[in-house]
C-alpha positions in Angstrom: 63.9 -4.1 -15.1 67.0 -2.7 -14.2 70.6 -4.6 -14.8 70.6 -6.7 -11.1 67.2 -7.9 -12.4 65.8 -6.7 -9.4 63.3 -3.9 -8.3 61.9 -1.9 -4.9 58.4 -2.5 -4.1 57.0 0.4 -6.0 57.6 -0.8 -9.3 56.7 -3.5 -8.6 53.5 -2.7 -7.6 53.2 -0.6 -10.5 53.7 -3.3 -13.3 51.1 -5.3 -11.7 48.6 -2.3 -11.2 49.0 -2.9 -7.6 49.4 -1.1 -4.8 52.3 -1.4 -2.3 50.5 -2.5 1.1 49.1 -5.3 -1.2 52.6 -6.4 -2.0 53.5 -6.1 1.7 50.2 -8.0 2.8 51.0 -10.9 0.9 54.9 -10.7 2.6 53.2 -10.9 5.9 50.7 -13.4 4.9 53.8 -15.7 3.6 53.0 -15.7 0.5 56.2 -13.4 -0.8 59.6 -13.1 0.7 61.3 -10.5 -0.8 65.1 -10.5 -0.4 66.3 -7.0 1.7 68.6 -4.4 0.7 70.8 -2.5 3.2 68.4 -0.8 5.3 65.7 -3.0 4.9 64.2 -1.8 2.0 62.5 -5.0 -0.4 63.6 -5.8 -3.8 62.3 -8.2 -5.8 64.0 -10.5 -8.8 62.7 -12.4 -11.9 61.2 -15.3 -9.3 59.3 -12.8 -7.0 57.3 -11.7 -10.2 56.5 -15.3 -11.1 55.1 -15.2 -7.8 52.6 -12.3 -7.8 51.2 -13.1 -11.7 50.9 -17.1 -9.9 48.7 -15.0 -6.9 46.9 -13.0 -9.4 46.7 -16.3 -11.5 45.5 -18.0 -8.5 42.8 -14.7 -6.9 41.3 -15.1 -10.7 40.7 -18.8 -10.2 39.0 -17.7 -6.5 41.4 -19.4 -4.0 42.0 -17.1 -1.0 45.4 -16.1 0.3 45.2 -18.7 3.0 44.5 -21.8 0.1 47.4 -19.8 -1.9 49.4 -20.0 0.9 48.7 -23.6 1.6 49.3 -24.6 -2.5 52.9 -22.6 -3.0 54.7 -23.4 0.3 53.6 -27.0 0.1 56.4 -28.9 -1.9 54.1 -29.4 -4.8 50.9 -28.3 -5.2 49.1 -31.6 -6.0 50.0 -32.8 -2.0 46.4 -31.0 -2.0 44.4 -32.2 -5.0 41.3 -31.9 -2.0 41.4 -28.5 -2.7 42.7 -28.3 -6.5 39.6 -30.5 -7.2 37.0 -28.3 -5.3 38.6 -25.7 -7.3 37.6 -27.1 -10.5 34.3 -28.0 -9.8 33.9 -24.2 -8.7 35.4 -23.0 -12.2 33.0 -25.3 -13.7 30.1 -23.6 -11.8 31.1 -20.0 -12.4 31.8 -21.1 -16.2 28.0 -22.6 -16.7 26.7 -19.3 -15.1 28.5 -17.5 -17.0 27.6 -19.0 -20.7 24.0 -19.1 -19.4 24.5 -15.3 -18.6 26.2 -14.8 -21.9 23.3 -17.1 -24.5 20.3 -14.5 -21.9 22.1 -11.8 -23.1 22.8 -12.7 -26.9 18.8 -13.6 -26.7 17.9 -10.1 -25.6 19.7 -8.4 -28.5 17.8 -10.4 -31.2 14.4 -10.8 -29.3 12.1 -8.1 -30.3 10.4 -8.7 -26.7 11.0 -7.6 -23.3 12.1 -9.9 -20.4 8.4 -9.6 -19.2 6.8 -10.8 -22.6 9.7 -12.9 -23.5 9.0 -16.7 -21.8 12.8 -17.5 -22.6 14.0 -14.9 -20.8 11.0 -15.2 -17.7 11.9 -19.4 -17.4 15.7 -17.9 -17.5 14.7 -15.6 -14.1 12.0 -18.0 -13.1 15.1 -20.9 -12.6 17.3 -18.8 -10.8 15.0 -18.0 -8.1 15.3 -20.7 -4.8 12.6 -22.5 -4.0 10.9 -21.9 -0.5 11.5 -24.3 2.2 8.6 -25.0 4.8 11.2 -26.6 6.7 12.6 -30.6 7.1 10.4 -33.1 5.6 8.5 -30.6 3.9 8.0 -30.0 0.0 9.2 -26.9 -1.5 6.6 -24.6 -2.7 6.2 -24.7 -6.2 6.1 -21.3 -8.5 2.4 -20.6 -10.1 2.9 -22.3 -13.8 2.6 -18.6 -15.3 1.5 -18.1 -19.0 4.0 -15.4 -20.5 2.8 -13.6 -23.9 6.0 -14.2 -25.4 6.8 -17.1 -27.2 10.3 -16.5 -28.2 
């Protein structure tokens, strides 16, 4: 960083692996308000890079720019525990998907059978797959009980 602490929008971009028009997207979408040199130009200081790794912190998690928005210009960001909590139980989600993703994949590299003979890995593909709807009131229509050759 150079010795005023602060830097133009390119390297900013730069450190973050960014592009420019992101950093000026997020400007116009409130979310940073860079302080102006003469002439206009943005520079940025030691708080305005906070800011983007909290927006890349906060893009990871899967809020929007809008839900960003709301959580760092509200005073505090628990004024919307609403939308912290949803947050959560979405991380939980992605989280079990991903671990059942991860314990299919560590099965395949010991299982000396492929997905179509192995029944661990066919009740794996079997549960992801949504169950018709005939419409309100109706049951769903239940897969054929299939035998697999694999018994892994």
């Amino acid at each position: 960083m150079k010795s005023s602490g602060r830097v133009a929008i390119g390297e900013l971009a730069q450190r973050f692996g960014l592009a420019p028009h992101v950093l000026r997207h997020w400007e116009s979408m409130g979310l940073l308000e860079p302080a102006r040199r003469a002439g206009g130009r943005r520079c940025y200081g030691p708080a305005d890079l906070e800011r983007v790794a909290l927006i890349l912190m906060g893009k990871e998690a899967g809020f929007t720019l809008g839900e960003l928005r709301t959580l760092l210009t509200a005073p505090s960001p628990m004024d919307h525990r609403d939308l912290l909590r949803r947050h959560v139980q979405e991380l939980e989600q992605r989280i079990s998907q991903a671990r059942a993703a991860k314990e299919l994949i560590e099965h395949a590299l010991a299982c000396p059978h492929s997905f179509a003979e192995c029944r661990h890995a066919r009740d794996q593909i079997t549960s992801r797959i949504p169950q018709r709807d005939d419409g309100p009131g109706s049951p769903a229509e239940e897969m054929p009980d299939a035998t697999w050759p694999g018994a892994c």
